[in-house]
C-alpha positions as MATLAB code, in Angstrom:
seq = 'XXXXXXXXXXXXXXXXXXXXXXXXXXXXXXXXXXXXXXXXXXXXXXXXXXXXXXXXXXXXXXXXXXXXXXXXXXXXXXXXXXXXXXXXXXXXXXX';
ca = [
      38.899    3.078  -62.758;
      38.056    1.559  -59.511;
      40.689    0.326  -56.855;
      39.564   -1.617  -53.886;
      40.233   -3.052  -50.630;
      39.527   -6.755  -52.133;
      42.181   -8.769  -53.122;
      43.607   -8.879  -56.643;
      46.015  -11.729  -57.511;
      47.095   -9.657  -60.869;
      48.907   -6.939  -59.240;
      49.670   -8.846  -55.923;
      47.351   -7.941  -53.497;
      45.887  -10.383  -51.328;
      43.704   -8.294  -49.038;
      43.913   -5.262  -47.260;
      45.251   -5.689  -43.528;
      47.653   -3.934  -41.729;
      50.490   -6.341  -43.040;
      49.751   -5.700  -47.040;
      48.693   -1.612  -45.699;
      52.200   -0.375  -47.424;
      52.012   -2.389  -50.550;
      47.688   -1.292  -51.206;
      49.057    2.146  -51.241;
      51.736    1.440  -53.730;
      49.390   -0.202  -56.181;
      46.506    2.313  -55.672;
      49.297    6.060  -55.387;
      50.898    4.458  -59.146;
      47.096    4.024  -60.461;
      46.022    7.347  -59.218;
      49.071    8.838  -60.771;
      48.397    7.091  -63.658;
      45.053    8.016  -63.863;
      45.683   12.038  -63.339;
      47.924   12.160  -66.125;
      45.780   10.550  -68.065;
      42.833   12.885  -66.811;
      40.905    9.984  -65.518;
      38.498    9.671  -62.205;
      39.710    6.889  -59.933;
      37.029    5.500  -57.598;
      38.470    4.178  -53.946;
      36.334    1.264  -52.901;
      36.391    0.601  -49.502;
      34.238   -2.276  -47.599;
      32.662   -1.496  -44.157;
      34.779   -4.369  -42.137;
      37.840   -4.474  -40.344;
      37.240   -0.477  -40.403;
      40.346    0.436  -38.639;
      42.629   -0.659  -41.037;
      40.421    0.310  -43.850;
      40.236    3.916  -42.133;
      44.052    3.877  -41.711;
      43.826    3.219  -45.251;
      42.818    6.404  -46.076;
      44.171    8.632  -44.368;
      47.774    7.354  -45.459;
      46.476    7.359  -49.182;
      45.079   11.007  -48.991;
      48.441   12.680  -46.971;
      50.727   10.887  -49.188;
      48.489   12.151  -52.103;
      48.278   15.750  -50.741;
      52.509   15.679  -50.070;
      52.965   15.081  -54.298;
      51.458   18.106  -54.426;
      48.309   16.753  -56.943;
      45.955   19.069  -57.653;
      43.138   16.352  -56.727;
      39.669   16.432  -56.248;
      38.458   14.229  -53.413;
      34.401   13.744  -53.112;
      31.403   11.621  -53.228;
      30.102   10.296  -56.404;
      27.058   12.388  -56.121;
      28.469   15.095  -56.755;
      30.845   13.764  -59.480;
      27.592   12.864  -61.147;
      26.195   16.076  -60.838;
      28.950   18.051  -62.011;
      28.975   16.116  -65.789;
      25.293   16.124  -65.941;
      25.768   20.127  -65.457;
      27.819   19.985  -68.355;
      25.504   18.414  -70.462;
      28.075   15.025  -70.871;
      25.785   12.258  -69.521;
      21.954   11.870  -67.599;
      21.680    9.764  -64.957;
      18.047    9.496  -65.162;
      17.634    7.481  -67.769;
      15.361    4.366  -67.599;
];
């Protein structure tokens, strides 16, 4: 599952700025809970613009994360990739 910073109408985002900043969170905390107790990656998209908000972003999402007490793993997708070719699960060099 990925959530972004673009807008999306369904769950009534309109874009990230600082005036939707608390209602992003919402949406992306309830997927992410969703998605750990479901054992499922979630993906954070965020686009290179407007960068302070977008970094402000993140920070919020990971402390509020880190205060439920998750036991989260937080990393690039490299590595994600890496660790379930490891364990056989997919190849990533295919054609």
């Amino acid at each position: 599952m990925v959530i972004s910073d673009d807008a999306s109408p369904a769950a009534g985002l309109t874009g990230l700025s600082s005036t939707t900043l608390n209602a992003y969170l919402q949406v992306w905390e309830r997927i992410i809970k969703f998605n750990y107790d479901n054992n499922a990656p979630t993906v954070l998209l965020i686009h290179p613009v407007d960068t302070g908000v977008r970094f402000q972003a993140e920070q919020q999402l990971l402390a509020d994360l880190q205060s439920q007490g998750l036991d989260l793993w937080v990393g690039d997708l490299k590595t994600f990739a890496t660790f379930w070719e490891n364990q056989g699960v997919t190849n990533a060099r295919w054609p």
